[in-house]
C-alpha positions in Angstrom: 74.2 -108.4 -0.3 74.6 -111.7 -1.9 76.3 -114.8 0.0 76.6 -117.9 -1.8 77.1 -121.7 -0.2 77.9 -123.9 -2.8 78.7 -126.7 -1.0 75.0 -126.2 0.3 73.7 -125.2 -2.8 72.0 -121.9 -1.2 72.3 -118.7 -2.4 71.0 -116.0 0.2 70.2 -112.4 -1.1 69.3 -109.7 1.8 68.0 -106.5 0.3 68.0 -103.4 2.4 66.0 -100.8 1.2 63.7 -99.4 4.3 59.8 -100.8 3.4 61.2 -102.5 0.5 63.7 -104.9 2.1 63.5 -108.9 2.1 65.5 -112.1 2.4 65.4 -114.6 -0.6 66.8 -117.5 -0.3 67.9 -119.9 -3.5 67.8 -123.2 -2.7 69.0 -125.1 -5.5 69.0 -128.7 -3.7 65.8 -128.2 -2.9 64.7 -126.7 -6.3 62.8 -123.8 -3.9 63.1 -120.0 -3.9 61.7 -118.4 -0.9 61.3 -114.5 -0.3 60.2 -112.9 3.0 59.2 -109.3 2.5 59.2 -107.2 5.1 56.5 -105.1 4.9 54.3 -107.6 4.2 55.4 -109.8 7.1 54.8 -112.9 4.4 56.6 -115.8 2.7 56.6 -116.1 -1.1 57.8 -120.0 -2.3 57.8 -120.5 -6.0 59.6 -123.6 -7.6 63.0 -122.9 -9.5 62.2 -123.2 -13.6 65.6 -123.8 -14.8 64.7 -121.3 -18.1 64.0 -118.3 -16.0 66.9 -118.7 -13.2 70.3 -118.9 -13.5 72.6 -121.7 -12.3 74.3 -121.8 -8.9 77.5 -121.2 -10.8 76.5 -118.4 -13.1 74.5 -116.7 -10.4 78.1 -115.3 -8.7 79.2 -113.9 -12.1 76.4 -112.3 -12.9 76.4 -110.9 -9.7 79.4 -109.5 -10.0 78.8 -108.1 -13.6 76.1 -106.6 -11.9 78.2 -104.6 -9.5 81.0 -104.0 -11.8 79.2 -102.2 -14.3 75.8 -101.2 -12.2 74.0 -101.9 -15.6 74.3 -104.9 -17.6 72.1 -106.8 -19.8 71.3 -110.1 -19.0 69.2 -112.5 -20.2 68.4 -113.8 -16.9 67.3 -110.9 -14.8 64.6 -112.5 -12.4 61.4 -110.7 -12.0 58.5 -112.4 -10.2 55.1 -111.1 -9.3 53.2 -112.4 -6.3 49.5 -111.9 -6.7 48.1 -112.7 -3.1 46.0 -116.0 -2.9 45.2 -118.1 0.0 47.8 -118.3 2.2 48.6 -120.5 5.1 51.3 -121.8 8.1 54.2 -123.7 7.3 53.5 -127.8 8.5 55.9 -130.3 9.1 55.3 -131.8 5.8 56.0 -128.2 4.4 59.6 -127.8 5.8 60.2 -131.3 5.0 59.6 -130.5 1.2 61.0 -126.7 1.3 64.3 -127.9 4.1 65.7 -126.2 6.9 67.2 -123.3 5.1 63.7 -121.9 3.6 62.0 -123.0 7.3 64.1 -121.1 9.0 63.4 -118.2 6.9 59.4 -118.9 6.9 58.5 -120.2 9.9 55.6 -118.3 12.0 54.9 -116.4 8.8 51.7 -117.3 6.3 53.1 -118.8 3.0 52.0 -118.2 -0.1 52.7 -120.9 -3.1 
């Protein structure tokens, strides 16, 4: 499911798909993208690049193409790989970068960057 807050400028995705599920969040204020996976029990942060992600506004239309027609092409279909690294616990300074949307997501759980 997909909920979008654009007077926030947060777009939260919650995927349920037994080990597979997580909870990305979009924060475009922020200029973060944050995804806990479950079966990890880790945080993923990687910095929005404005050529690989879509807009706050064109991210509900696609979306909904997406759902309409199960299968459309799209140049911006978002893949990321993670390749584990060091990892470490959110700090004040952390949240104060990432705000209280991607903390409240991450907190307690080891980050990776």
């Amino acid at each position: 499911t997909m909920t979008i807050h654009s007077e926030e400028h947060i777009v939260d995705v919650h995927v349920r798909s037994g080990v597979y599920s997580s909870d990305t969040i979009f924060d475009y204020s922020r200029g973060y993208i944050a995804t806990r996976l479950f079966s990890r029990n880790a945080c993923f942060i990687m910095k929005i690049k404005k050529e690989y992600i879509p807009e706050l506004h064109e991210i509900g239309r696609l979306a909904f193409e997406r759902q309409t027609m199960k299968d459309v092409y799209s140049p911006h279909n978002v893949w990321a790989q993670f390749q584990s690294g060091n990892s470490r616990l959110g700090h004040l300074k952390d949240w104060v970068l990432y705000g209280k949307h991607i903390e409240k997501l991450c907190t307690g759980l080891p980050l990776y960057e």
